[in-house]
N, C-alpha and C positions, 0 to 999 in steps of 0.2 A: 083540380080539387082532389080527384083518388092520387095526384103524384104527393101533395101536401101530407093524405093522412097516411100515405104509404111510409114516407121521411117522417113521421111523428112516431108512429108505431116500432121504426128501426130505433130512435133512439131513445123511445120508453125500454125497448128491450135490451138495449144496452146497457141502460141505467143501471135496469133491474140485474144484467147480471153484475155488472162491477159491485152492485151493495151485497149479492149472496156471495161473490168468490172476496170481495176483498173483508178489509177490518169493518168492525163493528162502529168504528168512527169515522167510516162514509158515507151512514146511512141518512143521518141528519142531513148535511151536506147533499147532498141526493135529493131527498124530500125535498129541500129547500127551492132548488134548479127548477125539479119538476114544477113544483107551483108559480116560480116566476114564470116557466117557461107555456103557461097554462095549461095543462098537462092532468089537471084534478080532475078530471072528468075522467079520461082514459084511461088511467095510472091504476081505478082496484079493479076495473074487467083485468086488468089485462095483465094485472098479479095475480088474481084469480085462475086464469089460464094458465100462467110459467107454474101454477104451483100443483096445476092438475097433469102438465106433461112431464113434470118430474117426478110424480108418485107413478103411473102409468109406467115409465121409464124404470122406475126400481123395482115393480112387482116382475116385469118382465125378465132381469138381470136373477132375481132371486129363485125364481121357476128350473131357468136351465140349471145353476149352479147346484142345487137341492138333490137333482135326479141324481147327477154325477155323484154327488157325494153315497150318495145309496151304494151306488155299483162299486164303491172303492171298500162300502164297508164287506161287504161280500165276499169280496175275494181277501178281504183279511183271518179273515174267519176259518176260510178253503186254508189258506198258506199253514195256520196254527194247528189243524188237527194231520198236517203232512209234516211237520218238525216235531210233533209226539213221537209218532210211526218211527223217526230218523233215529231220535234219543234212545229211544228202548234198544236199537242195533247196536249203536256205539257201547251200552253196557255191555251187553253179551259179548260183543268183540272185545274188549278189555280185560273182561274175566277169562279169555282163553287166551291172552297176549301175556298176564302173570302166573298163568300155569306153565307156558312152555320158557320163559324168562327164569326163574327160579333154579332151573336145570343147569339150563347154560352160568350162571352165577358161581354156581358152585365148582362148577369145571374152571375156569378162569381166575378164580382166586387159589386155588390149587395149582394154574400152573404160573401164576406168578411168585408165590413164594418158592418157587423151584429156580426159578432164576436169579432170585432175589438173593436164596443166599449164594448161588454159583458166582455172582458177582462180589458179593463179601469175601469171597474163598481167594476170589483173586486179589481185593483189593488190600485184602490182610497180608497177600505176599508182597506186594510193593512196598506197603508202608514199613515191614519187618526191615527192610532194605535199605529206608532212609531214614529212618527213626535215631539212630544213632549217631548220625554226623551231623541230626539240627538238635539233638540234645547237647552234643559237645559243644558247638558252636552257639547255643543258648548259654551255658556254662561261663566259656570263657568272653563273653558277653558284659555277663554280669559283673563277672572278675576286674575287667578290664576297667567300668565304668566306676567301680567300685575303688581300684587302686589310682582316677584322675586318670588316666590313660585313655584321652579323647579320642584322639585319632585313630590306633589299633583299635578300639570298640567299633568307629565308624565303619570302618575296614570292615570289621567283623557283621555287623549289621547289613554291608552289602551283602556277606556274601551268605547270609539267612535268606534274605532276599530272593537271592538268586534262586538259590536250595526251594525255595518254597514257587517260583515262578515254572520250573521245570515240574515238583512235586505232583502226584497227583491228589487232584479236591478229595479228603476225608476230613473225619473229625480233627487229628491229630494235626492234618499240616491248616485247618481252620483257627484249631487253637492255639498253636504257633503265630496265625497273623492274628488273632486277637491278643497274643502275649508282645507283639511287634512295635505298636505306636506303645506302647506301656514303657517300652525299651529305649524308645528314642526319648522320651519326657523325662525317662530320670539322664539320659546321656543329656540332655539342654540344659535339665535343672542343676546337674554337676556342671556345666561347664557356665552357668552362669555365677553358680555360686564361687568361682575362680573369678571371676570379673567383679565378683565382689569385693571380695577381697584384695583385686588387682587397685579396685576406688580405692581402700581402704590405705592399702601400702603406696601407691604413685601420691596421695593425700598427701603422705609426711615425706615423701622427696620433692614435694612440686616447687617449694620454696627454694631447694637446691638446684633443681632443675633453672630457678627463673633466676638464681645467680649465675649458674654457668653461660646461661645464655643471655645474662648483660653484662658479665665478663668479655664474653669474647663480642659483643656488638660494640665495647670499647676499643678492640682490635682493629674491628673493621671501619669504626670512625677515624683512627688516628690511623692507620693505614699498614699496622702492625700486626694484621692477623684475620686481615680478606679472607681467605683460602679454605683458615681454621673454620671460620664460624660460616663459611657458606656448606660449607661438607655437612655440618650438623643442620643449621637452620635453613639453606635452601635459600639462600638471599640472593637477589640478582641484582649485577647492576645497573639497571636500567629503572629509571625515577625520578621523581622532579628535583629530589636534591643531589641524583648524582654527581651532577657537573659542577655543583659547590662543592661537594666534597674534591673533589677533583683537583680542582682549581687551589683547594686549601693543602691537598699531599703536592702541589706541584713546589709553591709558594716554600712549603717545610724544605721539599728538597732540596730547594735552590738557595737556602738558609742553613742547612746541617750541613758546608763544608766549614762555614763561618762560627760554629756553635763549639764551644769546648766539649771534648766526650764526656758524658754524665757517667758511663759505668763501664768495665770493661767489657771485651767483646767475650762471649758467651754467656755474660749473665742475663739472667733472667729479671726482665719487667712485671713487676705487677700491673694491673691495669691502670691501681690511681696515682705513677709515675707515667704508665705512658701518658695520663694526660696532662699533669703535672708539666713531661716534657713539652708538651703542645701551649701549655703557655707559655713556658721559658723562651717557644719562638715568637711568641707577643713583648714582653717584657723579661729582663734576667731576676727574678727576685733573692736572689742567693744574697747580695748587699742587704737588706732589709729581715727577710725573713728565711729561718732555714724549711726546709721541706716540710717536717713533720709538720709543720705547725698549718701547713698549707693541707695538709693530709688531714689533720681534722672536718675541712669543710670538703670531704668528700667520703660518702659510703664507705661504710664497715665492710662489706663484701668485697669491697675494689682494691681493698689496700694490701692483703694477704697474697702471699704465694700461690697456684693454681694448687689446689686439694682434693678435699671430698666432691665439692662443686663439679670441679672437671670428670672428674670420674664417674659421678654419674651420669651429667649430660652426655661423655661418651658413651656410657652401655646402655641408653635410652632407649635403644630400638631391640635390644634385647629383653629390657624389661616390658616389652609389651606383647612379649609369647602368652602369656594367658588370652590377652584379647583376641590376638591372630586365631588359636585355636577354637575359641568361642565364635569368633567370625565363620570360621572355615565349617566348623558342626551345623552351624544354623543355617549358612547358606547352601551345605548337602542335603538337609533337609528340608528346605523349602520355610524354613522359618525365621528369614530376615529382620521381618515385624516385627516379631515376639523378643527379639534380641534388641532392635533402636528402640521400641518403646520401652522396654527394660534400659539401657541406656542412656536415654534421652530424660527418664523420671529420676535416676539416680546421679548420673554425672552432671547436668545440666544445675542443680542448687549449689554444688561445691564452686559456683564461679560466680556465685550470687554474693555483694557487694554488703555486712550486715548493717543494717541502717542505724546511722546513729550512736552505732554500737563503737567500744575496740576493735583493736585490728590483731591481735593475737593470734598464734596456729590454731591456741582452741575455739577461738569463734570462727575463723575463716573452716568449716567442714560442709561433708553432706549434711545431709538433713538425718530429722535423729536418730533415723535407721535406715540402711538401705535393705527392703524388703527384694527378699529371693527364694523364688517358689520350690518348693520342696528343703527349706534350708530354715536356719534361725537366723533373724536381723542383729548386722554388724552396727550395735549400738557407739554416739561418738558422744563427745564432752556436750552438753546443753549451754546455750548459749546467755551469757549475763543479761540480766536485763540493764535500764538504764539504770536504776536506782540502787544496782550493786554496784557496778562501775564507779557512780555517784561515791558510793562509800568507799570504793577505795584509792580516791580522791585522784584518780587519771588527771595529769597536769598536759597543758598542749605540749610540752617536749617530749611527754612519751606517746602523746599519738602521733606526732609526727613519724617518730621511730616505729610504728605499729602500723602508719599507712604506708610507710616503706614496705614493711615485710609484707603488707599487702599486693605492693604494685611487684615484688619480687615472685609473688603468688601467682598473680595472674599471669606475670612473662610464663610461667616454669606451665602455669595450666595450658594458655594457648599453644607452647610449644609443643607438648606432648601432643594435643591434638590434631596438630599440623603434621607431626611425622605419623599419628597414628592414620591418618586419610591419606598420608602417599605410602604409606609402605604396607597397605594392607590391599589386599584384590576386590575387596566388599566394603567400599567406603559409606554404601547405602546403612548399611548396621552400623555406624558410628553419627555425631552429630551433624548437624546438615551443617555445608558453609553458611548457608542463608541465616541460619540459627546461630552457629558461632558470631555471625558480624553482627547481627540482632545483640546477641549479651555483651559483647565488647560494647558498642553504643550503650549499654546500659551500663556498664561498666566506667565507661566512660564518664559518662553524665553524673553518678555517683560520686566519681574520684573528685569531679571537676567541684563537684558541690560542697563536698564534705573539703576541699582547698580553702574554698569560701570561704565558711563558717567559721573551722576551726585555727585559721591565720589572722582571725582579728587581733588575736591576743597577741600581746609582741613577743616575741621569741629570737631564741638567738640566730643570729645571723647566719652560723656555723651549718646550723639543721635547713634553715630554708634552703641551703645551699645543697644538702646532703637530697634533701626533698626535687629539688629542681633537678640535679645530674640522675636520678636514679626515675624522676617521672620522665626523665629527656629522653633517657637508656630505653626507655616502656615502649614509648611512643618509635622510637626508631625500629627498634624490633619488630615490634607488630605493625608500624606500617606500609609506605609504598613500598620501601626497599625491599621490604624481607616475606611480609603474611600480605601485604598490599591491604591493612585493615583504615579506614580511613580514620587519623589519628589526630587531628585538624583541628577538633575541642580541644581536644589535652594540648598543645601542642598552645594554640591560642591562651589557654590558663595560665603554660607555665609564662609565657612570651609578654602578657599581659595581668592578670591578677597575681601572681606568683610574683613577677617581679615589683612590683607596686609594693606587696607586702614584705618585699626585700627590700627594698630601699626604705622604708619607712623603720625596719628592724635595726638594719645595717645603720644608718643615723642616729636611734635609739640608745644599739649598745656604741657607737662611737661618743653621744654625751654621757652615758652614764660609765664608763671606763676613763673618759678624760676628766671627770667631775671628780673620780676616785682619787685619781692622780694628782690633781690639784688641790684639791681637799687634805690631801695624807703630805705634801710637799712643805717643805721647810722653808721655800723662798732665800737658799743659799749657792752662791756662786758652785757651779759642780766639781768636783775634781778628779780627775782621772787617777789613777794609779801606773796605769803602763799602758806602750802602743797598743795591745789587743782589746784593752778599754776603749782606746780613742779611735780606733778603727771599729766598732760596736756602734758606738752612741755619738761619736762627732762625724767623723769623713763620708758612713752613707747619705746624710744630710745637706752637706755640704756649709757645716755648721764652723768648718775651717778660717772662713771670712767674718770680718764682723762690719755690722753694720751700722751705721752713724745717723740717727734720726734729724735731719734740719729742717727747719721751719723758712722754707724760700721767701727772701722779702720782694716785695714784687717785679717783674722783672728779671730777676739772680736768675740764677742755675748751677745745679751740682753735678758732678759724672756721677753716671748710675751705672751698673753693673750691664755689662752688654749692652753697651751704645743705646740706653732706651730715654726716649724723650720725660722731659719732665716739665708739667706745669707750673706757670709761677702761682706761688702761695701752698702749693703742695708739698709732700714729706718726700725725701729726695731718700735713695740710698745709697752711700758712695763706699763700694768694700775697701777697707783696709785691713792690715793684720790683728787677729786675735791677741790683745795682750795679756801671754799667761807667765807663770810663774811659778817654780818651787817651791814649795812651803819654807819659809825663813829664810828665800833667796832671794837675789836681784830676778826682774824680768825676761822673760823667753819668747819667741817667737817658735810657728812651727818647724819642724825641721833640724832642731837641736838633737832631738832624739832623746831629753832628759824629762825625768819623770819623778815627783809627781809632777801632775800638773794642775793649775785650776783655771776653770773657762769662769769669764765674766756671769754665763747664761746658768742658769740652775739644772739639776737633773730634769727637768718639768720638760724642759724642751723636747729632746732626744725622746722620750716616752711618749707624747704627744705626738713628735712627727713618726712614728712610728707606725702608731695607730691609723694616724692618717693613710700612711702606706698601705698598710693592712688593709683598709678600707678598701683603697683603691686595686691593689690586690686584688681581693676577695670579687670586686666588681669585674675585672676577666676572668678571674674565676667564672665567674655566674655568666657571663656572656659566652664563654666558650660553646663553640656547638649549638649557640641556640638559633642563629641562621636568622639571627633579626635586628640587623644593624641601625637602624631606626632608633628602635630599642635601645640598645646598648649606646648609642651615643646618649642619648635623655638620659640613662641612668647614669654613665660615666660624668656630664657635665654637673646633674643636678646634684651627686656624691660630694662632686669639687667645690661645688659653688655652698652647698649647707654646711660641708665638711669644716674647711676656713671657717667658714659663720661660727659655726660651735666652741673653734678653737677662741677666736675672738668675745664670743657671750661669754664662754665661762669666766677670760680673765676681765672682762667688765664687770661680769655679777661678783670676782674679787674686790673691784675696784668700789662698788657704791657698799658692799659693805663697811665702806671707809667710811662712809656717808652716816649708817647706823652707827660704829662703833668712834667714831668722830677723834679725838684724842688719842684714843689709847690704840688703832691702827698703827701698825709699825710701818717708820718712811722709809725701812733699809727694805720692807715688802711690798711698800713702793716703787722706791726703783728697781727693786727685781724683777717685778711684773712687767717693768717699761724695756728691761732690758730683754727680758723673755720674750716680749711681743714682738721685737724687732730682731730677735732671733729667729722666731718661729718666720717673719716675713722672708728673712733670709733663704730659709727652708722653701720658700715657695719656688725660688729659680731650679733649682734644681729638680722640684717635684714637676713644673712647666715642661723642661726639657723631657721627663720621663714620661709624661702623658701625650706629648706631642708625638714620640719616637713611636711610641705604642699602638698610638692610635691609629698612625700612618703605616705599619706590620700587620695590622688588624683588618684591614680589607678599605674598602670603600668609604671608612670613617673618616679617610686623608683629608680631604676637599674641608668639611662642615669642622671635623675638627679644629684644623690647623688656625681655621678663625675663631671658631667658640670658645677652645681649651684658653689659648692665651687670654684672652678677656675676662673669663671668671677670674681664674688666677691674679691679673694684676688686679681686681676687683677686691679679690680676697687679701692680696698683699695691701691694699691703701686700708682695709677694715685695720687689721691688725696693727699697721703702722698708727692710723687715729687710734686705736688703744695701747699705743705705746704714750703716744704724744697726752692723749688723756691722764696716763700715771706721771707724765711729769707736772702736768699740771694740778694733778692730788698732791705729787712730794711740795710743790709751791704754797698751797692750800695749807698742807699738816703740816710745815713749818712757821709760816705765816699766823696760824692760832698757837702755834707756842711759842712765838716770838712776842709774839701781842702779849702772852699770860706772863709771861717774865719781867718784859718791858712796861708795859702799862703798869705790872703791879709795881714794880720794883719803883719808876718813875714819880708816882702815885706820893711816894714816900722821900720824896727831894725836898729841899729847904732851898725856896728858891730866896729866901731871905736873909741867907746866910753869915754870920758874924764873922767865920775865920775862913781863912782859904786851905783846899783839901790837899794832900800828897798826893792822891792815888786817887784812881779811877773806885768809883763806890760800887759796892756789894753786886750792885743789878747788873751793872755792865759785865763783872766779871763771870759772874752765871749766863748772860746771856754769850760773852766770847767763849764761853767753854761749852753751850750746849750747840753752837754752831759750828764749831772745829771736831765734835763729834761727829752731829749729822751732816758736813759735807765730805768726811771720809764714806759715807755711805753712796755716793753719787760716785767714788772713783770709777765704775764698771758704764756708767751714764755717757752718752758721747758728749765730745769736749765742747760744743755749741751746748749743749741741756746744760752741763755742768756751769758755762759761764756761765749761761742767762738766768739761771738757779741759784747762783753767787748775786749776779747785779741783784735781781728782784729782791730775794731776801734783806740786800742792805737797804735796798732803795727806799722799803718798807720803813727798817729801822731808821731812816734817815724822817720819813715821812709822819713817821709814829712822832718819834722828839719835836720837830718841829712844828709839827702842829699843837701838842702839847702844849708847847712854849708859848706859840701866838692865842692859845684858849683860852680867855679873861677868865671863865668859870672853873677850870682849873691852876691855869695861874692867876691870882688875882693882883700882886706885886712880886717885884725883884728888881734884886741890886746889884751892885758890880762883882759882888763877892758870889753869889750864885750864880754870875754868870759864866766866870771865871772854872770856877767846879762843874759845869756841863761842860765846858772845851775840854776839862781833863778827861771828861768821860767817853768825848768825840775822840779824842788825841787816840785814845785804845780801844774805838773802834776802827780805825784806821789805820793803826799799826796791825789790826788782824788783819784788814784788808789786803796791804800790804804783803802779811807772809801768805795768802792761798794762793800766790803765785798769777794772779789774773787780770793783766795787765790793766789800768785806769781803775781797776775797778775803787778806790779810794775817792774817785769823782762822785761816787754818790751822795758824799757828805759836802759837796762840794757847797751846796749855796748855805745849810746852817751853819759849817766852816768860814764861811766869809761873813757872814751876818755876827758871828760871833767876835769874828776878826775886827771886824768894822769898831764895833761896840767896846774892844777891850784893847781899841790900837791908842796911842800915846799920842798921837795927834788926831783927838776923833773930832776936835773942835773942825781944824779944818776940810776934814773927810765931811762930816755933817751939814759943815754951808757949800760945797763944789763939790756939785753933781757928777761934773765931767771925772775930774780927778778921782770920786769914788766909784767909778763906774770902771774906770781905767785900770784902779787898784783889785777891785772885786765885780769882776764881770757881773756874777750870777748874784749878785746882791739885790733883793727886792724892796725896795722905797719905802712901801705899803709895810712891810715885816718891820722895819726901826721904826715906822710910827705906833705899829701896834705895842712894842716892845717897851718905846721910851714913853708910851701913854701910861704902863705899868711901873715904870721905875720909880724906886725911894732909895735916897740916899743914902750913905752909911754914916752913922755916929763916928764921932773924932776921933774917940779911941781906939775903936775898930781900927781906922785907917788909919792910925800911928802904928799898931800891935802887925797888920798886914804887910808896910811898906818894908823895900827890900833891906836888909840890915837890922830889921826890928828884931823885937821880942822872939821872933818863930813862934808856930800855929804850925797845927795838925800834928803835931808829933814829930814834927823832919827838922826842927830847929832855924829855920828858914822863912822868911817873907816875899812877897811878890810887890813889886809896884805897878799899881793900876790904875788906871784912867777915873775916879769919883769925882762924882758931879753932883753939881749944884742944882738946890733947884728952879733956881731960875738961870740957866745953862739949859736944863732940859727944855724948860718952855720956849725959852729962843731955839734952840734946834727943832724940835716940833713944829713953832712957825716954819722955818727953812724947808723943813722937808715936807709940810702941805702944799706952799707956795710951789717946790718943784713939782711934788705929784698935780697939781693943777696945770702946770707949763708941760706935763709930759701929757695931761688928760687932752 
């Protein structure tokens, strides 16, 4: 029991204290324990208790603390009246510390100004001493900086310097070094303001500069002036395209024993001959075109004799002594910074590309002043905007010539800055490489843009050409080879958008110059005058042969020139001789040596394939050097293959305006055209052979050419030969309507009912034999197959035209022997022309109305009309069906008539003369009309 309430008591007391030491919100919690734990009873004694030994507990704590505090204040009180005592001493000691202080004061500032000035005394005699030689040297200081005299000032500045490092410290040699940086600022500020004006003046040579040095990088590409242009531009040969080049002087070499000498030996080459020669080893164009004319599609700078250009680019390194010395000032002074950031703000816009803008010297400058400290700004021209440009109506042919003088800018800029970083000691004070290849990429990017944009427009061929060798020249220069700048866009442009916009030019001015040509052309056989005519315009062609257009019947075959197969039903071409001839002479061949002469082919030819030449030309032209044979084969094939196309359009779009002007188209411009075309095809063997030879000279084009070139070509030759073949089938057409408008009309107006019989062939027939003896002298130049088959058709016609006439009820509706009689006469003199054009059979085309007529006006036509056989026997080509149509129209003639007709009679028509003719009865005709149903029935 006492252990129970002992264990109850412990943990009321525990209770109790966790609710006084802990939170306020354990006391509930607490209470609550206690009372489950029945604990109400014990729980207020025995707070009652904790709360009496805790007051007990503080009054005791507060008793001892109290006393102590007493005895602390006590002895506060002792401490304060013994620090009074202290303070009162400390004054008195003080006030006798500034009595005996005041004494000594006075002594001691006495004896320092006794030393003070003893040391002035001396320091006045040293400075007397050197006073004099940092005046002078201040003097001539000034002088110096003053007369541009960098270097002797800097000299000079040392050796103040110096003077004042030995000096000793006073006023004088103080204010010497405060007079010191003053000295060196206007020496920076003079030597910058030379570097100004160095911008200002390298400005207007930089153009000169960037010819000379794509002058001589045409040296070094054709292999005639390595040496020259690495002395100046530092070009090595190590590069990705050295080994092509290489390969390309080896290839020359082994070709220049075989090459006739172009000029004597010590003349001098301009550059756009040496490269001119470098084509000569692709192709000879001396036969087609002379030089100059090849000199147009290359840079106004390359064509001239070495000049101003070269002379500057040689004393380049001399005109950059302002820079050097401004280099050399700033780097003794410690202020390299101050000179690239000045450098870097001025030189760095003169390479800036103007957007959008021309290309002229006055827009390509600094900026609108180059600011230089202690100086006034070298103001430059302001640049156009677009809207003046606008007005003064800038054509894309003169920017092209404007972004030349551009890209001749940038050569002449980057090269200055290339020799000014190797041949100066402080390349830190010049622009960074980092920074130059930074603005060349921009540079770049510019050029490549502004190609873009302003080559949509078509232009001549001439300039893109001028464009591509001078951006070719850019890129070589500044890259692997020479500045190692990566030139891979440009380079990509020219190789790809440049030439796209060349061959689209180049085809352009080749239709619009062939269009001229045939447009302004008379469509007359050409004549030469003398050999050095016919060696002009016929022999580079090989326009010496001619060519004979045939229409292969299936199966046939013709020789063609150079063993070349030919398909049946194709246009064959089999050379024979040109036949020309004297004016008012017999016939010539070549080789007579006599003159004049006239070729079948018109001038049109010769001036077309010229062009074509030219074209083609122009196309290694433009490949030269461009190291992209890919390239250059596409462009060479698709020139070939559109080229032909062109020549072939235009003289078709000759040919359908036959179409519009219908009649009044002349057939002698007819068959010129026909004769031209088959000229111009002729022209293609020869152009084959030159493209082939060329191609395979030209590098690795050998292989792809040798199969593609031939195939366009005879491509090109079957177009032109179907539009030869085409004008003769217009000359057949435009005779065939004026034969019709003669014939039919003249016809139109027969008496097929006739009373008397004629002498003479009637009115129609004689206009119709007289306008065909005209127009087939127009076909003499035509090959002798065109010309027969242009004979037969035309009669076949006339024969076709009569006869069917005859058998047409609604335009004959009767006839009698006497009208029959007068068509044979009109046959008879169509067949004596036949006869004279020389054409063998050709008289057969009257052949079955001749018989039918025959038949009809023979003296025994009783028995021809019952016996088939025998009329069949007599007149082959006689049709059954034609005498019943014939004798279903026949009426007899009146008695008189036939007494006035018979031979011995009266005479008719004027000739005093009668015919006897077969008249019939009419019931003669009905029995022979039975006979000949009866046969047509036994033949059905």
């Amino acid at each position: 029991m006492v252990l129970e309430e002992e264990r109850q008591q412990e943990g009321i007391d525990s209770m109790i204290l966790e609710m006084v030491t802990g939170p306020p919100e354990q006391v509930a919690p607490c209470i609550r324990n206690a009372l489950e734990r029945g604990w109400e009873k014990a729980l207020p004694g025995t707070l009652i208790e904790f709360q009496r030994r805790r007051k007990e507990e503080i009054e005791r704590i507060c008793s001892r603390y109290y006393s102590e505090f007493l005895g602390s204040v006590q002895e506060l009180l002792t401490a304060k009246s013994r620090l009074a005592a202290l303070k009162h001493q400390i004054v008195r000691f003080n006030e006798d510390i500034k009595l005996t202080g005041q004494g000594t004061l006075r002594t001691g500032h006495e004896l320092q100004r006794q030393k003070f000035a003893h040391r002035n005394v001396q320091a006045a005699i040293i400075v007397l001493a050197q006073c004099r030689e940092l005046t002078s040297l201040l003097a001539l200081a000034k002088q110096q900086i003053e007369e541009g005299r960098h270097c002797p000032a800097l000299r000079t500045l040392d050796k103040i310097s110096h003077q004042l490092s030995v000096a000793v410290d006073q006023p004088f040699t103080r204010r010497v070094e405060a007079w010191l940086p003053e000295l060196e600022t206007r020496l920076k500020a003079a030597a910058l303001r030379d570097v100004a004006q160095w911008l200002v003046d390298i400005r207007g040579k930089t153009v000169s500069i960037g010819k000379g040095a794509l002058r001589k990088c045409v040296g070094y590409m054709t292999g005639q002036g390595a040496s020259a242009f690495s002395s100046c531009c530092c070009c090595s040969s190590s590069g990705p395209d050295h080994h092509w080049r290489r390969r390309q002087q080896q290839q020359e070499q082994q070709q220049q024993p075989t090459q006739q000498p172009t000029q004597q030996e010590g003349t001098t080459l301009t550059p756009a001959q040496l490269l001119l020669q470098q084509v000569r080893h692709f192709v000879d164009f001396s036969p087609w075109m002379a030089e100059d004319d090849l000199l147009v599609a290359l840079p106004p700078f390359l064509r001239s004799i070495d000049g101003e250009e070269q002379q500057i680019l040689s004393l380049l390194s001399e005109k950059l002594d302002p820079l050097h010395r401004a280099l050399h000032v700033h780097a003794h002074l410690g202020a390299l910074d101050e000179l690239a950031l000045f450098y870097v703000n001025n030189r760095f816009p003169q390479a800036t590309l103007p957007s959008g803008g021309s290309f002229t010297s006055s827009t390509l400058s600094i900026p609108a002043a180059v600011t230089v400290p202690g100086g006034r700004p070298a103001a430059n021209s302001p640049r156009p905007s677009p809207m003046e440009r606008e007005k003064r109506g800038e054509s894309t042919e003169e920017w092209i010539m404007q972004i030349q003088e551009a890209m001749l800018y940038f050569a002449g800029f980057f090269v200055t800055e290339h020799l000014a970083l190797r041949a100066t000691d402080h390349p830190e004070g010049l622009l960074p490489v980092a920074k130059l290849e930074e603005c060349w990429w921009g540079i770049q990017r510019d050029l490549c843009t502004q190609m873009e944009t302003k080559t949509m427009i078509a232009v001549s061929p001439a300039l893109l050409l001028q464009l591509k060798q001078t951006a070719l020249l850019l890129a070589f220069t500044l890259g692997e080879d020479c500045f190692r700048f990566n030139t891979q866009p440009l380079l990509e442009s020219v190789r790809g958008l440049l030439r796209e916009r060349y061959i689209d030019a180049q085809l352009g001015s080749l239709e619009r110059v062939c269009r001229e040509i045939v447009e302004k052309d008379e469509f007359q056989p050409m004549n030469v005058a003398s050999e050095r005519e016919c060696r002009a315009l016929v022999y580079p062609f090989g326009l010496e042969k001619r060519v004979d257009l045939v229409v292969l019947s299936k199966g046939g075959r013709e020789g063609r020139e150079e063993g070349e197969n030919v398909e049946a039903g194709s246009m064959a071409l089999s050379p024979v001789g040109w036949t020309v001839g004297k004016k008012g002479g017999g016939g010539k061949t070549r080789g007579t040596g006599s003159f004049p002469r006239t070729f079948p082919f018109s001038v049109v030819v010769p001036r077309l394939s010229l062009e074509v030449y030219r074209m083609i030309l122009f196309c290694f032209l433009f490949g030269l050097q461009l190291q992209h044979l890919e390239g250059m084969e596409g462009t060479l094939l698709r020139l070939t293959e559109e080229g032909l196309g062109v020549l072939s359009q235009l003289l078709n779009n000759e040919l359908e305006g036959a179409m519009e002007n219908g009649a009044n188209f002349p057939i002698s411009k007819a068959c010129q055209i026909s004769v031209d075309a088959a000229a111009l095809a002729l022209m293609t063997f020869k152009l084959e052979r030159l493209l082939v030879g060329a191609a395979a000279r030209f590098g690795s084009l050998t292989e792809s050419a040798s199969r593609g070139i031939p195939a366009l070509v005879r491509e090109g030759r079957r177009v032109l030969e179907n539009t030869g073949i085409a004008a003769q089938h217009l000359v057949f057409e435009l005779m065939q309507a004026k034969i019709d408008e003669l014939l039919i009309g003249g016809i139109g107006f027969v008496e097929w009912e006739a009373k008397r019989v004629e002498a003479v062939p009637r009115p129609y027939v004689e206009d119709l034999v007289n306008y065909m003896q005209v127009t087939f002298m127009c076909l003499t130049y035509l090959p002798q197959t065109a010309r027969e088959g242009l004979h037969f058709a035309s009669c076949a016609h006339i024969h076709t035209v009569m006869l069917s006439t005859l058998l047409d009820p609604r335009k004959v509706t009767a006839v009698n022997t006497t009208g029959l009689y007068n068509l044979s006469l009109d046959l008879r003199a169509l067949e004596a022309f036949a006869d004279s054009c020389g054409v063998v059979h050709l008289r057969e085309c009257f052949a079955e109305l001749r018989q039918t007529l025959g038949a009809l006006l023979h003296r025994d036509i009783h028995t021809l009309m019952l016996d088939a056989g025998l009329r069949l026997g007599v007149y082959p080509k006689l049709q059954t069906a034609n005498l019943v149509t014939i004798l279903e129209k026949y009426k007899p003639l009146g008695l008189l008539a036939q007494v006035k007709n018979q031979r011995g009679g009266g005479g008719h028509g004027g000739a005093g003369a009668g015919v006897d003719l077969p008249y019939l009865e009419r019931k003669k005709v009905v029995e022979y009309l039975k006979a000949l149903h009866k046969q047509l029935q036994h033949q059905g």
